[in-house]
C-alpha positions as CSV (number, residue, x, y, z in Angstrom):
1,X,0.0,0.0,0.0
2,X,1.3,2.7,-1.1
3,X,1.7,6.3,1.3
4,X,-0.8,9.2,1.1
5,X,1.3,12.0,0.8
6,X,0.4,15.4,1.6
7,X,1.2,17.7,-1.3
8,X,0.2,20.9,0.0
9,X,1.6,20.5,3.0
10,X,5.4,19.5,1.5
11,X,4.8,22.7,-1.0
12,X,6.7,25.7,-0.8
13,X,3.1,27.6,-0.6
14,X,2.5,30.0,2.2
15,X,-1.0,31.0,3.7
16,X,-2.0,34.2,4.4
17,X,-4.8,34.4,6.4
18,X,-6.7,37.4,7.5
19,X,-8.2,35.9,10.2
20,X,-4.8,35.8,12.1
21,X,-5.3,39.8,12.0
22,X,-8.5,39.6,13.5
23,X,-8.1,42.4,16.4
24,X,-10.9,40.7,19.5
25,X,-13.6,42.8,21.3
26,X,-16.7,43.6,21.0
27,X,-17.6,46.3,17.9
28,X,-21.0,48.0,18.4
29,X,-22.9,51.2,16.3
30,X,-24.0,54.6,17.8
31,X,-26.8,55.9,16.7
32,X,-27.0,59.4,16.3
33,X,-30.8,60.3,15.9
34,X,-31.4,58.5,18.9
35,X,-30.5,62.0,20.2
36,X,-32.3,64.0,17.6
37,X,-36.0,65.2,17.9
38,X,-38.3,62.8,16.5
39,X,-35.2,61.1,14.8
40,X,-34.6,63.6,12.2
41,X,-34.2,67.3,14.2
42,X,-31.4,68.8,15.1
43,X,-31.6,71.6,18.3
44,X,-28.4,72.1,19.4
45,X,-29.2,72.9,23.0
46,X,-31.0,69.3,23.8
47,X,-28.4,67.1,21.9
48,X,-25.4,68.4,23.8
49,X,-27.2,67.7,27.0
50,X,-28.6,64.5,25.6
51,X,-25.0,63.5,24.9
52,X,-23.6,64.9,27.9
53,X,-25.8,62.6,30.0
54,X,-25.3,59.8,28.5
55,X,-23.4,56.6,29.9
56,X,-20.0,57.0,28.0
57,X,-18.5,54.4,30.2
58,X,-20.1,51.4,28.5
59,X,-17.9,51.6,25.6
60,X,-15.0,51.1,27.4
61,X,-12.1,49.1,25.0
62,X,-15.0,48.1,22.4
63,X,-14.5,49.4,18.7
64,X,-17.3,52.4,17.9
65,X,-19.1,53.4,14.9
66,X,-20.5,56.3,14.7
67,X,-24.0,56.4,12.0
68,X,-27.2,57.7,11.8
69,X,-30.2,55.3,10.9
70,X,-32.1,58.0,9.6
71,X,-31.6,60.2,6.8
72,X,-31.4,63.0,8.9
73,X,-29.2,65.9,7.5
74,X,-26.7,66.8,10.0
75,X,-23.6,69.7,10.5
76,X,-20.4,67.9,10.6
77,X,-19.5,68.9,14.4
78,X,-22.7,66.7,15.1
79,X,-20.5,63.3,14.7
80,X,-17.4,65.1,15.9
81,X,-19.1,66.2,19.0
82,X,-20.0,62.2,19.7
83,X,-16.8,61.6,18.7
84,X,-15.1,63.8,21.5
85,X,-17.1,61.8,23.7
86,X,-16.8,57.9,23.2
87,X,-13.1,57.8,22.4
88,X,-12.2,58.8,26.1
89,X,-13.4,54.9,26.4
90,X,-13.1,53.3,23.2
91,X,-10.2,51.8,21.4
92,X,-11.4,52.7,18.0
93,X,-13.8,55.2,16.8
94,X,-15.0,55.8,12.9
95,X,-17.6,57.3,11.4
96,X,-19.5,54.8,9.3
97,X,-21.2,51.5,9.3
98,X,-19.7,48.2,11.1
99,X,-17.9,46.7,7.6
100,X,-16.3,50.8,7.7
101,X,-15.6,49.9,11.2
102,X,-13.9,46.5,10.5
103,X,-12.2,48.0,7.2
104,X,-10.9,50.5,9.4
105,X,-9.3,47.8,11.7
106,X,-7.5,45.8,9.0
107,X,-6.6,48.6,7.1
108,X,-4.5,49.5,10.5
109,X,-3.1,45.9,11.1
110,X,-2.1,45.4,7.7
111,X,-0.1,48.4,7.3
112,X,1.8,47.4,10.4
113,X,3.1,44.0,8.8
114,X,6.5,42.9,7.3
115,X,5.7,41.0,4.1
116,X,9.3,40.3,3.7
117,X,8.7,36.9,4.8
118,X,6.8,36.2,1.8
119,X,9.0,37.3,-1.1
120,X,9.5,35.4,-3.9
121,X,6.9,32.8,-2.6
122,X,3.8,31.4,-3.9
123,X,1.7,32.9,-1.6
124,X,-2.5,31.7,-0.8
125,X,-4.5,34.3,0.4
126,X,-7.2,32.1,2.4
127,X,-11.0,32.7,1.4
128,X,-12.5,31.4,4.0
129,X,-12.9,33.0,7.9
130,X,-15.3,32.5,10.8
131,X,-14.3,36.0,11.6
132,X,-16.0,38.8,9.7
133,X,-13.4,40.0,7.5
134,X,-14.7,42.6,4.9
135,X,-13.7,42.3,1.0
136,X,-11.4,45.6,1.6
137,X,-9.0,43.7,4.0
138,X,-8.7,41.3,0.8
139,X,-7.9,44.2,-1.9
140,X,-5.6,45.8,1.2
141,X,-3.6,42.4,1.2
142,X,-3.1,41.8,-2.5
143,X,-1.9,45.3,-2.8
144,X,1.2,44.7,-0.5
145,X,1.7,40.7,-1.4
146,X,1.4,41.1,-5.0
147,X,5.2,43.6,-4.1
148,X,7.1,40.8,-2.5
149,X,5.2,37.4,-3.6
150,X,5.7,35.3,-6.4
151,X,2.1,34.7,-6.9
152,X,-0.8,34.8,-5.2
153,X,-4.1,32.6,-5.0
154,X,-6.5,32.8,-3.5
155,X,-9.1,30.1,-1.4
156,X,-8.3,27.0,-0.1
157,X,-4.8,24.6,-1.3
158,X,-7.3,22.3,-2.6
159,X,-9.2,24.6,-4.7
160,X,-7.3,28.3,-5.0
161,X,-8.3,30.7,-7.6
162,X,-5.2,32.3,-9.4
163,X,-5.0,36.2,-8.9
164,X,-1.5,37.5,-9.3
165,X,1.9,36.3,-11.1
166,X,5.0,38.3,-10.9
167,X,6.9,39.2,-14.3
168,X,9.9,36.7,-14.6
């Protein structure tokens, strides 16, 4: 009987995988016309007391995004104003929806790697997470592999998608 060998595993391929850059704790929205009048209004004197009152505490070391559900038109120092506020606690704050939020976070860790360690190899950029990892943390990692690797696929060893070759 002949011995089952593992191909992938003997290859010269390397993984990247996103997940690794996952940064943990809990990410939640703020809603800003929870503080306007009737969800849509504005007055300047009850939204900085709204705001003021409010239990800032509970975002202590979670990621913050800042939105508003409604299609409220608001001045810029509205979100700024919230802003000033939440990231006394939090550890990140942006102004956008969660995937902004998340974007935000790789965009952050990915800039912050050495992809040294990957030059002149075939590289896999893996496809599949149980971590939410947005499409932009993919198009942020291509840009810097695509510099240093050979190639890049992307997906799983078993069934990877070519997306980049270097120019022998």
């Amino acid at each position: 009987m002949e011995e089952i060998v593992n191909k992938v595993a003997a290859s010269s391929l390397e993984v990247f995988d996103l997940e690794d850059y996952y940064q943990s704790g809990s990410r939640v929205q703020i809603d800003i016309s929870q503080w306007l009048y009737e969800g849509f209004l504005l007055k300047e004197k009850d939204f900085r007391e709204a705001l003021k009152n409010h239990d800032w505490e509970q975002y202590t070391n979670q990621f913050v995004a800042i939105h508003c559900a409604t299609d409220a038109i608001l001045p810029a120092w509205a979100s700024i104003l919230v802003a000033s506020y939440v990231s006394s606690y939090a550890k990140k704050t942006v102004l956008g929806s969660l995937t902004d939020l998340e974007t935000s976070i790789y965009q952050e860790m990915l800039s912050g790697i050495d992809y040294s360690f990957y030059r002149g190899k075939p590289v896999i950029l893996k496809g599949c997470s149980k971590k939410p990892v947005p499409d932009s943390a993919y198009v942020m990692a291509i840009q810097n592999l695509q510099q240093v690797a050979k190639s890049v696929m992307y997906g799983e060893a078993c069934s990877a998608v070519p997306i980049f070759k270097s120019k022998k």
